[in-house]
C-alpha positions in Angstrom: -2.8 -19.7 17.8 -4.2 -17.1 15.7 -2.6 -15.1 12.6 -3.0 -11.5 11.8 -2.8 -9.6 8.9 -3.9 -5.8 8.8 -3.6 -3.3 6.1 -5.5 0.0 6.9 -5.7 3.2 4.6 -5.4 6.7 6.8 -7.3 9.6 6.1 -7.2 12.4 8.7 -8.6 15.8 8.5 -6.0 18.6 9.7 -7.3 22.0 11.0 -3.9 23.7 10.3 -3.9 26.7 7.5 -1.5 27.5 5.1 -0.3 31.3 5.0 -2.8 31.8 2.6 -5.3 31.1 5.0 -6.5 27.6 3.4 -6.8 24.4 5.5 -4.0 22.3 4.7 -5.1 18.8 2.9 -5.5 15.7 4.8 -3.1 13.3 6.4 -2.7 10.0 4.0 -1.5 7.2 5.1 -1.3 3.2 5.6 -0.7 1.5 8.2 0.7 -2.3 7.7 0.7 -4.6 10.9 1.0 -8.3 10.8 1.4 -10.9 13.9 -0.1 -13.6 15.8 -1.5 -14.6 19.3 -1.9 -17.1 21.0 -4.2 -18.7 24.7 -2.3 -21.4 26.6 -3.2 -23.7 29.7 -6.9 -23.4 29.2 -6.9 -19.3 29.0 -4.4 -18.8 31.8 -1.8 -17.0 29.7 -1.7 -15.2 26.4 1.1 -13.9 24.3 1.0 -11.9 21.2 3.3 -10.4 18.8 3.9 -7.9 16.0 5.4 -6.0 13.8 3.9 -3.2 12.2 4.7 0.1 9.7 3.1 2.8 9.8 3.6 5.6 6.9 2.1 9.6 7.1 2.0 11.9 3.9 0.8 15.6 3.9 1.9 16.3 7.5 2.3 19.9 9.2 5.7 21.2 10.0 5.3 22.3 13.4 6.1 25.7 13.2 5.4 26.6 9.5 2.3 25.1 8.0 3.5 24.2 4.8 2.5 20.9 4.4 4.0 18.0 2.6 6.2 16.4 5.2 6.0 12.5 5.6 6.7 10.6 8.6 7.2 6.9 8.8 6.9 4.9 12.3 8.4 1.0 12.5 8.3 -1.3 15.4 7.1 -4.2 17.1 4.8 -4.8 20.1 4.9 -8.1 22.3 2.7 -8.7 25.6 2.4 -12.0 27.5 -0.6 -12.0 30.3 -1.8 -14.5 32.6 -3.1 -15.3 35.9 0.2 -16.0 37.7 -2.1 -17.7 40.7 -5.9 -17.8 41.3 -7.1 -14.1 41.8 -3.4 -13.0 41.1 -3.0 -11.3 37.0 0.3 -10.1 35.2 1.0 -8.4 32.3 4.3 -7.7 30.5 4.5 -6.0 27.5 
């Protein structure tokens, strides 16, 4: 059984313009995700799990390019996979 951790700085570059014509600045973000996994009965079936947050900063308004609007995302994610018989996989997740 394993134990993850992840904390990732975002950076991404928009091509949207302002109505001044200027490219609006970056997406910033951070994305925080931590969980585990783990491989049971010699490799035959994994299982993971996490939780994660994920934050945006300086996005686009969809029909005015503005800029400045933040979005935050929060979840979880959980998959078990295996071979169910010889030649046979499943995945749930």
């Amino acid at each position: 059984m394993a134990v993850l951790v992840e904390v990732d700085q975002l950076s991404i570059v928009q091509n949207y313009k302002d109505f001044g014509g200027a490219t609006l600045d970056p997406i910033a973000g951070e994305n925080i995700e931590t969980g585990i996994k783990g491989e049971f009965f010699g490799g035959r079936l994994n299982v993971s799990a996490a939780i994660f947050k994920i934050k945006h900063d300086k996005l686009a308004p969809e029909a005015f390019h503005v800029g400045g609007k933040a979005a935050t995302s929060k979840g979880f994610e959980f998959e078990l996979s295996g071979e169910l018989v010889k030649g046979l996989s499943a995945t749930v997740g």
